[in-house]
N, C-alpha and C positions, 0 to 999 in steps of 0.2 A: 888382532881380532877386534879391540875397539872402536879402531877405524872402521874397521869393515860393520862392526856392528851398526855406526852412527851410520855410514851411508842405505842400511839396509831398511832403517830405522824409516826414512823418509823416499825410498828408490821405487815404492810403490804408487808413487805421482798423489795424484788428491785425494785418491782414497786412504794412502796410508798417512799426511797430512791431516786429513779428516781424523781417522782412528786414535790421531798423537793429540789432538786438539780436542775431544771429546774428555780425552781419558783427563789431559791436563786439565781443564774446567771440571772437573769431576773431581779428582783428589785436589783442586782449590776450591771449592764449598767445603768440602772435609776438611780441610787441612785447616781452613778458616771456623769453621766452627767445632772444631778441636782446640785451636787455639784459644777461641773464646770463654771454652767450659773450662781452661787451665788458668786463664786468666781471670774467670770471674771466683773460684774457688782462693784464687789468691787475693781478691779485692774482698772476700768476704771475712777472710782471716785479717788482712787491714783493718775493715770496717771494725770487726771485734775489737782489738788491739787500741782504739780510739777511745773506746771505754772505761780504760784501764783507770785512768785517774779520776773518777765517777767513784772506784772501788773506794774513795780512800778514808779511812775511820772504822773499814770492817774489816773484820778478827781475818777475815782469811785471803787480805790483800796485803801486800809490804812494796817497799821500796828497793830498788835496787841496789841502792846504796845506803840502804836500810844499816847499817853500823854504828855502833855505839860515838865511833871518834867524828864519824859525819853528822849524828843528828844532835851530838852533846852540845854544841856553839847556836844552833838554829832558837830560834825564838819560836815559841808552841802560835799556835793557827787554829782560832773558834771556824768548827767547821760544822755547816748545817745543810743536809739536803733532803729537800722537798722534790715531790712532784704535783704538777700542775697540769692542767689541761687546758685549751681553747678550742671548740669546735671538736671535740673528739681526741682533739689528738693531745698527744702525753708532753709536757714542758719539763724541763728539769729544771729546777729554782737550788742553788746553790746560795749561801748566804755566809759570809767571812768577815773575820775580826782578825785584825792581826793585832798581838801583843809586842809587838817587837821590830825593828829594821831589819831582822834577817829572818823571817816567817817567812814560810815556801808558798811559790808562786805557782798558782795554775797552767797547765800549757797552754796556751792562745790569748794570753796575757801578760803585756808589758811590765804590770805593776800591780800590786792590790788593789781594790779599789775601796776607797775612804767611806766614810756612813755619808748616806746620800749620793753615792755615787755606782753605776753598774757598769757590767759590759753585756753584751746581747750579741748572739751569734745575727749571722746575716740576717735570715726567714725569720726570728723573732724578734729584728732590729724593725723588719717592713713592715710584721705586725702589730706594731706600739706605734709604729709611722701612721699608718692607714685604719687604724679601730678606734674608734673613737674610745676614749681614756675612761669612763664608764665602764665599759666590756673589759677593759685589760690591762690600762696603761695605771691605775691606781690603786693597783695591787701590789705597785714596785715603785714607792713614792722617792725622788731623788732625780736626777739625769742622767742620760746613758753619755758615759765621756770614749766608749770604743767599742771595737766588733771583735768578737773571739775568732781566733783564727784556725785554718782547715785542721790543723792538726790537735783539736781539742773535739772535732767536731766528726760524730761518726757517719755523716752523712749529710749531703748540704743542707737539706730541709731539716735537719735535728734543730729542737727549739728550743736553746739552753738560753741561761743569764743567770750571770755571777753578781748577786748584788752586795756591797757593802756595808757593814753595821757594826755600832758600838761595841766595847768589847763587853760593856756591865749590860747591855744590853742582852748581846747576845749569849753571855755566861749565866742567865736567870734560864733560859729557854735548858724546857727538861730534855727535849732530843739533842741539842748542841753538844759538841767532843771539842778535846784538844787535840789536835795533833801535830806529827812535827816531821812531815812527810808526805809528798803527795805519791799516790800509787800509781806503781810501773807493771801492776799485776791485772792483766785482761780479765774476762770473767770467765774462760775455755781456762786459765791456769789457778783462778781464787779457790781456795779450799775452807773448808767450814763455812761460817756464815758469809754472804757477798749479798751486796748491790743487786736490788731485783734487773737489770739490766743486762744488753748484749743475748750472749751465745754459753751457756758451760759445756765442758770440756764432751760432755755426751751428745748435748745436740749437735758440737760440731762434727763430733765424731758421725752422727747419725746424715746432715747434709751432706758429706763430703761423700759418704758411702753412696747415697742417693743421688748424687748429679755422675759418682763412676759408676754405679750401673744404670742410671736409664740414660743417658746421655750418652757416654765414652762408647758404652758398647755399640750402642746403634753407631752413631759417627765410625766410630772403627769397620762395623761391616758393610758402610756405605762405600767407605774409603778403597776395602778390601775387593769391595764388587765392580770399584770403576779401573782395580789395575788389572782386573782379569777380560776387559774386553775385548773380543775378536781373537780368546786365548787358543780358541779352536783351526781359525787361520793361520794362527804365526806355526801352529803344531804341524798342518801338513806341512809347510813349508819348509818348517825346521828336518822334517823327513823326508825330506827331497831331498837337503845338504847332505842326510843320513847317506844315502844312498848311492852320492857322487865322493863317498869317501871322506865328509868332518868326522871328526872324532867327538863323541860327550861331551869333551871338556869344551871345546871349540866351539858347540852348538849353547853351550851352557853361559858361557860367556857375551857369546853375541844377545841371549835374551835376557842375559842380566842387562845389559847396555840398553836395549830399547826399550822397557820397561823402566829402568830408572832414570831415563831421557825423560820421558811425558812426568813424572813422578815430580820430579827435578820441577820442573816447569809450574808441577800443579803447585807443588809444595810454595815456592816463590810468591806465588801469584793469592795464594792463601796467606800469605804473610801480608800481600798487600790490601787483602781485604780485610784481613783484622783492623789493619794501621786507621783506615779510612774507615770503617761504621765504628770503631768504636766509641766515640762519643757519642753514637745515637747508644750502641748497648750497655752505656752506662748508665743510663735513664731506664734501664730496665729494673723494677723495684723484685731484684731476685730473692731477698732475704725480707721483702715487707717496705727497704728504703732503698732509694737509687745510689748508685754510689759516685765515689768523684772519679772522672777521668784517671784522674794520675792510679789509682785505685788498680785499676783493670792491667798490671801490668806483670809481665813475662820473668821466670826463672831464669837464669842460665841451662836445670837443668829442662823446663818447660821446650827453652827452644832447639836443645840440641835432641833433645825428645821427638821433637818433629820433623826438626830439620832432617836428622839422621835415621829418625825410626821408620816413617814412611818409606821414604829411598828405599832402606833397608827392606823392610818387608816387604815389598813390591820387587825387588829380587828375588826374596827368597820363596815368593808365590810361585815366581816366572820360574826358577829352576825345579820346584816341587811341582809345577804342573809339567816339564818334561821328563818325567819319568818314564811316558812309554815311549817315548821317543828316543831316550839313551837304554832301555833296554833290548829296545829292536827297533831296527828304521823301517821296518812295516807295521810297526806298534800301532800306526794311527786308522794306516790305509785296513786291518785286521782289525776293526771294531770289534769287542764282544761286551755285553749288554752287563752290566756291575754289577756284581752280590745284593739284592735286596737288605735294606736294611732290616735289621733283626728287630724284637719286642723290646731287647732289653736297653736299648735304648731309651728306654721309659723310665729305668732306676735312679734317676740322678733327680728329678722333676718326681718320681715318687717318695724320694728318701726326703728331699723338701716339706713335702705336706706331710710326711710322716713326721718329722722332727718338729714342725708347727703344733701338730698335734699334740704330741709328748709335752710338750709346753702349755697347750693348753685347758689339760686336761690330768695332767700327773705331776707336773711337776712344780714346784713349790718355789721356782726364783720370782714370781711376781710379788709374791711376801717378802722377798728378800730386801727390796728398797735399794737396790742396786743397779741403778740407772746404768752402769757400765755394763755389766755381766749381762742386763737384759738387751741393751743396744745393741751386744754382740750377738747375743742368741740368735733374738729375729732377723735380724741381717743375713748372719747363716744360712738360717732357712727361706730367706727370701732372694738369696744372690744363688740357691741351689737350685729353685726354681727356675729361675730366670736363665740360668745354663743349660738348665734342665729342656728347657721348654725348645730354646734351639737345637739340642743335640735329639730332641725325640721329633722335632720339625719334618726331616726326612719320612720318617718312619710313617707317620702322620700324614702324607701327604702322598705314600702308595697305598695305605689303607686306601684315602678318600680314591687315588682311580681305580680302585677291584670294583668299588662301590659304582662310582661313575659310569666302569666298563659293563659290568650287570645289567644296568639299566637304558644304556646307549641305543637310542632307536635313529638316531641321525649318522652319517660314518663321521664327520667334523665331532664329536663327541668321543665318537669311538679311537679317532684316530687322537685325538685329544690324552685319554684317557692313556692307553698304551704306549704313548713317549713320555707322561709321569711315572707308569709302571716302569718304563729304562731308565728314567733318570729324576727317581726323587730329588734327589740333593742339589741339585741346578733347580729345579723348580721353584725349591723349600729357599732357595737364597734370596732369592728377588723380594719375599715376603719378609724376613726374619727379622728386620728394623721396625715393623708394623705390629709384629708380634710382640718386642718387647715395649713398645708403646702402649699399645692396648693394657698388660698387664699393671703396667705402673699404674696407669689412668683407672681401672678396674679395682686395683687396691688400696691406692688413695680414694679416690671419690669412693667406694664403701664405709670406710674409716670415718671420713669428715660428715659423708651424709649421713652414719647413724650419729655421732654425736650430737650433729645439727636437731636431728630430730630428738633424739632423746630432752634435748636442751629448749624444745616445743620452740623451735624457731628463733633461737637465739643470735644465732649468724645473721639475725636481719632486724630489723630495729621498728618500735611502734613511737607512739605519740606517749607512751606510758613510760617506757624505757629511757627514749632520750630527752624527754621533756621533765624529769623528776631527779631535781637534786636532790644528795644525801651528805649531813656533814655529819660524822662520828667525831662522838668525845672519848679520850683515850683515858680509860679507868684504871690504868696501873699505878700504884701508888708515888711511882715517882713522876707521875705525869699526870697526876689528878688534879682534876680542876672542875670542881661540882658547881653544874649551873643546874637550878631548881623553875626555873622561868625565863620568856623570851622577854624581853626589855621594850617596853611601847614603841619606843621609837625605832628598836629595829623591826618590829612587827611593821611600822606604818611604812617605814624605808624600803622593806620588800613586798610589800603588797600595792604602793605605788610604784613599784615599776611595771613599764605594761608588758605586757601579756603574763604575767603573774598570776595563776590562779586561787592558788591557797597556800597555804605552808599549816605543817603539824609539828608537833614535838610528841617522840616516843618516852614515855617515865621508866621507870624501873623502881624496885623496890628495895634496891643497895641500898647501902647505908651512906649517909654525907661523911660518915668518918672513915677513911681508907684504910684505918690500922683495927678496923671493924666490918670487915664485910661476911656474908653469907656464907659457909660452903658449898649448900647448893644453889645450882643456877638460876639468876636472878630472875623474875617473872616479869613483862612488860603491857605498859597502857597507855591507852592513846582516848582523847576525847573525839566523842562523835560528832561533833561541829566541827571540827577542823577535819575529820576522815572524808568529812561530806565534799570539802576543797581539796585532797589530794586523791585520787582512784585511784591510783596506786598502790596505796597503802590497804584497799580494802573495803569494808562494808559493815555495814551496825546493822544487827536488828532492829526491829520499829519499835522506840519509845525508850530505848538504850541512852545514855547519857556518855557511859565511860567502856569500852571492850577492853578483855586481855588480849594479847595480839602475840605473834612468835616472828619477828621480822626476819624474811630470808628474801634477798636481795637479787638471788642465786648468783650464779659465776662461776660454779664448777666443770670442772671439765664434762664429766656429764650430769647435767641436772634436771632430776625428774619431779622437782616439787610442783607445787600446783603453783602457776603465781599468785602472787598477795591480792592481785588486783580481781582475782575470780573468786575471795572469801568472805565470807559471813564469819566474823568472830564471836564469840560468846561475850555476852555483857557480862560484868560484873558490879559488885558493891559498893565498888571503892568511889566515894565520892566525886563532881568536878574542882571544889576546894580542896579534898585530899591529894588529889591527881597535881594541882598545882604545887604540892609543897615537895613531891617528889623529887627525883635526880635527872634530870632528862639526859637520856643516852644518845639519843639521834634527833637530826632537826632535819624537816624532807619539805622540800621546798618546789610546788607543784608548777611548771612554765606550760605554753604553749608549744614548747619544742624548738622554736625558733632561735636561732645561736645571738640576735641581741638580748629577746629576755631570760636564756642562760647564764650568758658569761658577765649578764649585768649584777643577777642573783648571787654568782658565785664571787666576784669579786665586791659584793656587799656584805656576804660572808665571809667573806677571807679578812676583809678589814675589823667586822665587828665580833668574830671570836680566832683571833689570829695564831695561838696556840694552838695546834694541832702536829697531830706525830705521824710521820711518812706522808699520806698524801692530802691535797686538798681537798676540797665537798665534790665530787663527779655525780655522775648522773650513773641511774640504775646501767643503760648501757655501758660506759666508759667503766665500769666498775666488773662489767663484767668481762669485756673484752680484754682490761685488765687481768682476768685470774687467765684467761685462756690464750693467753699473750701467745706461746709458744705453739697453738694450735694454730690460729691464727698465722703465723710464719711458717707453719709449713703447708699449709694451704697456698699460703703465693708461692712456695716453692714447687707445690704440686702442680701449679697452674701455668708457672714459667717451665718447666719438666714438659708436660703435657705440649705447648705452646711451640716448645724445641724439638721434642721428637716427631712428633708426626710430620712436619716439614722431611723432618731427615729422612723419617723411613720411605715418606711419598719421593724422595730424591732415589733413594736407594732403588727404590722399584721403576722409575725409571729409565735409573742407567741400566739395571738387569735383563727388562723387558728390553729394552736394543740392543744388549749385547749378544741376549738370546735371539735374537732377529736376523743380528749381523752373522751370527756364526749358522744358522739354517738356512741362508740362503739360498744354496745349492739344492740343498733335498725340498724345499721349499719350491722350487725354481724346476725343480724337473716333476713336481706333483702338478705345477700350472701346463706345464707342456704337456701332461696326459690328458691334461682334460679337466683338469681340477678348478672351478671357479676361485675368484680371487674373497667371494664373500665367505666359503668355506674356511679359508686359510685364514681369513681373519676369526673366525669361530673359534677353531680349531685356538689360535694364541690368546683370545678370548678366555676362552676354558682352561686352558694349561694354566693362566695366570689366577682364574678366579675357584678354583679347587680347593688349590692350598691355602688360598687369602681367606678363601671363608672359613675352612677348618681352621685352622691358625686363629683368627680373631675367636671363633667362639669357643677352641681350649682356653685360648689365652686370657682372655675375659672372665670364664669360668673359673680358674686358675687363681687369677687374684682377687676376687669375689673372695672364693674358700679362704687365703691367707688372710685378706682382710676379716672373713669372721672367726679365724682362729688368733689373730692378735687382740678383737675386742674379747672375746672369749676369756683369753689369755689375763691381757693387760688392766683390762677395764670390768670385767663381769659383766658383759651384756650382749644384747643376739645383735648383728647385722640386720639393718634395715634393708627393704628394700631398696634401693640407687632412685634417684627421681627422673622423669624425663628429661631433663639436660645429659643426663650417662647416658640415653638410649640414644638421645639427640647425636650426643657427640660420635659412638662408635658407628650411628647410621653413618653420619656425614662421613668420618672416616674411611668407610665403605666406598661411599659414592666416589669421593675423590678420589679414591685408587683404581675403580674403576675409570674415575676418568681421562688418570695418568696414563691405564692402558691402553685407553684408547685414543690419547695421543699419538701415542705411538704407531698404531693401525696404519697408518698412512704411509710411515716406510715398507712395508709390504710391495704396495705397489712398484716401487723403484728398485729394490734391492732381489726380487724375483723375477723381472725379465729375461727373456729369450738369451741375452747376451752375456745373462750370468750364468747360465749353465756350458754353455759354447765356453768363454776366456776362462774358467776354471775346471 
């Protein structure tokens, strides 16, 4: 019977040739961008993984071989890290001492490197090459003797450097550790205190949820839709065999075989197109950075996943769709018209909003500070949804033809309307990649644009924001270091660089002695000569000398202050000779925005108060894109999601729309022989396809709006904004091009409803 199935698989000449070559180029797109989402999910968990020894000196990272008999012979390791920035972007400055010949070595490093000596990942080898040494290169005084290699590096563009330093040197520095171990602990596995860096174990948990359902699932019913084409043809046929005497098994067998022939084929060929783009989709910045080639690569069980699941399921479609053909072999030729689908189809898409709800309004895990418990909740209710919304699709979709047929004053409408009424569930399939796109798209972009907005435009950057350095002095008594004044010659040093507009120093009224400070929170001053050179910082009333001032920099995930730069502060008493003998907490350094007279400022800073704890002087921007790090990534994941689906679903709709073409032929084909214009029959699939597409987008839209305002509700305390015109943008355009995919298609009409397809079948 496999024999006979291959020969039957192809004995229908070009047309069935045709049918086995669609379906294979069909499940290879799927198969191929299945395997991509498998594979970028495992580059992503790489990429984390590359971070691990970055952990190392925090309480909640250890070594693998972390043992008392391994670490008792090692010689302890001054370990200091910094970060840095150039141009926005985050540098990691690492600084090492080693007290001994057997201190532990960094990965992507030969050997320590001695005082006066670094190493520099590749992109921050080319940056010290190409900037002139002002901007960057004399912030890290010594020579680079090597290049860190991939496997220290989470990304190629990551801008690390490992510099070299005394040990009495680096033993006075208040943030410097000992240690005697470098960490094999990612930041998805560090507990208690970690490395502000990478992925923890919830955001992973939270992407990975996020690329299997808005991703997997569309791919999956792209996949699903291209083994079912022309499944209406192989059905007479198969009840023809019914008829001359095969038996179930017999008919069952033959359509597992031609079904997993094209399948076979797709699947293959989907393997070859991973092999070949994926060095372009490794340049896709999924997680915020590109990742390396070698990165993007395949499970065992990834590929026995595909290799064998597809096949599989494309069998086991092909035998669950002859069902009425092993019950009776007049099953097919005895149409009768399917049980409408019911309301309650609705329960599973309303227990979602419901349980959002309960969350957002009763129940008390957002207090709880359990990033775990609440990653599951929402997911919950938002993967119920999302099941939801296809299992009520049908349903949804004989409402809209009752509606349709009511109003129907053309018969291309009416006839329209009435083959949605027979057959929601074929209609609702060709959309249902579209539907869970739009949701995702609908419920991130809610999320991101009320933050944005809350944050008064934070996501986008002024001449205030990025042009205003800020160096903090870190007031913990074991890292006090009380400067009461700026030193003439670094006043002169940063104000002759050009584009330099002003620089201030914030006072405060601590006390110079550390093991003497205030209980309550200290109060701050800035003089109005210098406020006059930074706008950032603000404004003086007229004839003011000295303001108290409340510096907030913002950076919170959501922040609703006023900026600094829109305030009138209150003068006060306190003298300009008083104001100098204070503690200065902050020194805000006013540029033109421009990245040389930035990074010239900051590394005239960094040299002339070089003590400083965790990071370097950033700009109000970088400081804030800093706190909002992890909003930030998942906005490019939103955007890479977004970017993914709608391709799929437009692919899925598609193959649908012709497969539904192919298999109407005949009734199609003897409506043009009564009489039936060829412009109506285009109407007519027209409308069948734009019904469901439109109800569908605007539940679907609707749908993750509400989720989105019951996770800000929930998570955040705050209302959903309105979406800005790039959301209307994008779901119009989404619109347009699915109409346009339909009406690609229009054109097989012509060909596949002639005279001669009603005669040969």
């Amino acid at each position: 019977m496999i024999r006979l199935g291959l020969r039957l698989a192809v004995a229908g000449g070009k047309e069935a040739i045709t049918r086995l070559a669609l379906i294979a180029v069909a499940v290879a797109v799927g198969s191929g961008l299945l395997l991509t989402t498998l594979a970028s999910t495992n580059a992503f968990s790489a990429q984390n993984e590359r971070y691990a020894w970055i952990e190392t000196g925090y309480p909640g990272a250890e070594s693998s071989d972390a043992t008392p008999s391994a670490t008792s012979a090692v010689d302890p390791l001054w370990w200091q890290l910094h970060g840095d920035y150039f141009d926005g972007t985050l540098i990691a400055r690492v600084d090492l001492a080693a007290t001994g010949q057997n201190s532990p070595i960094p990965p992507g490093i030969p050997a320590l490197p001695n005082p006066g000596q670094f190493y520099a990942s590749p992109r921050m080898a080319e940056l010290l090459r190409t900037t002139p040494p002002v901007q960057l290169g004399d912030r890290y005084p010594g020579r680079q003797i090597g290049i860190i290699g991939d496997e220290a590096l989470p990304a190629p563009d990551t801008l690390i450097i490992i510099v070299g330093r005394d040990v009495a040197d680096l033993a006075q520095s208040s943030d410097a550790q000992l240690v005697r171990q470098i960490s094999t602990t990612s930041p998805s596995e560090c507990t208690t205190v970690c490395a502000p860096v990478g992925t923890d174990a919830n955001g992973l948990i939270l992407v990975l949820s996020v690329v299997a359902a808005a991703l997997l699932f569309p791919v999956l019913i792209f996949v699903g839709g291209a083994t079912r084409l022309s499944a209406a043809r192989r059905e007479q046929r198969f009840a023809a065999m019914r008829l001359v005497g095969a038996t179930p098994r017999q008919i069952s067998t033959i359509s597992t075989v031609e079904s997993a022939l094209a399948t076979i084929v797709g699947v293959a060929l989907g393997f070859g197109l991973f092999a070949a783009f994926r060095p372009l989709i490794a340049t896709i910045p999924f997680s915020g950075e590109r990742f390396f080639t070698s990165d993007l690569s395949l499970s065992t069980t990834n590929v026995l996943l595909v290799a064998l699941g597809i096949p599989l399921a494309a069998a086991v479609a092909a035998r669950t769709a002859l069902r009425r053909v092993n019950i009776s072999p007049l099953g097919v030729t005895r149409r009768t018209t399917p049980r409408p689908p019911r309301p309650r189809r609705l329960i599973l898409m309303i227990a979602g909003i419901a349980w959002l709800y309960y969350l957002a309004y009763f129940s008390d895990l957002p207090d709880s500070h359990d990033s775990a418990r609440q990653a599951y909740a929402y997911l919950l209710g938002v993967f119920a949804i999302m099941i939801g919304l296809v299992i009520a699709g049908p349903w949804l979709t004989m409402t809209g033809s009752r509606l349709t047929a009511r109003r129907a004053k053309r018969p291309a409408s009416l006839i329209a309307a009435r083959r949605l009424g027979d057959n929601p569930q074929s209609a609702f399939r060709a959309v249902s990649g579209l539907v869970l796109a739009v949701f995702v798209a609908s419920c991130a972009i809610g999320i991101i644009t009320t933050i944005v907005a809350y944050n008064a435009g934070a996501a986008g950057d002024t001449t205030n924001s990025s042009g205003t350095l800020i160096r903090w002095f870190d007031r913990a008594p074991e890292h006090f270091d009380p400067v009461t004044s700026m030193a003439p010659e670094a006043t002169a040093e940063l104000t002759a660089i050009p584009g330099v507009a002003g620089l201030a120093a914030i006072h405060s009224n601590a006390s110079l002695d550390p093991t003497n400070q205030p209980k309550q929170r200290p109060l701050f001053y800035a003089s109005c000569a210098q406020l006059a050179t930074t706008p950032a910082l603000g404004r003086c009333p007229a004839g003011a000398d000295v303001v108290e001032i409340e510096p907030d920099f913002g950076g919170g995930v959501i922040d609703t202050s006023t900026p600094m730069s829109d305030i009138t502060w209150p003068a006060t008493d306190i003298s300009t000779d008083r104001l100098s003998t204070m503690l200065i907490e902050t020194i805000v350094v006013s540029t033109d925005a421009s990245t040389a007279a930035v990074e010239q400022a900051r590394t005239v800073l960094e040299r002339l108060y070089p003590k400083s704890l965790g990071y370097a002087p950033e700009t109000i921007s970088e400081q804030k894109s800093r706190s909002t790090r992890e909003i930030n990534r998942y906005r490019q994941l939103a955007n890479v999601v977004l970017l993914t689906t709608l391709p799929i679903a437009g692919c899925s709709l598609a193959v649908s729309i012709a497969g539904g073409l192919a298999e109407r032929r005949r009734p199609f084909s003897l409506l043009r022989l009564t009489g039936v214009p060829l412009r109506m029959l285009r109407r007519v699939v027209g409308l069948e396809a734009a019904v469901p597409l439109l109800i569908s987008v605007v539940v679907s839209a609707g749908a993750g709006l509400l989720a989105a305002f019951l996770f800000l509700r929930a998570q955040l305390d705050e209302t959903l904004q309105a979406p800005t015109l790039q959301y209307y943008a994008l779901i119009v355009t989404g619109v347009i091009v699915s109409f346009a995919i339909i009406a690609s298609t229009l054109p097989l009409l012509a060909r596949l409803t002639g005279p001669e397809t009603a005669r040969n079948d």
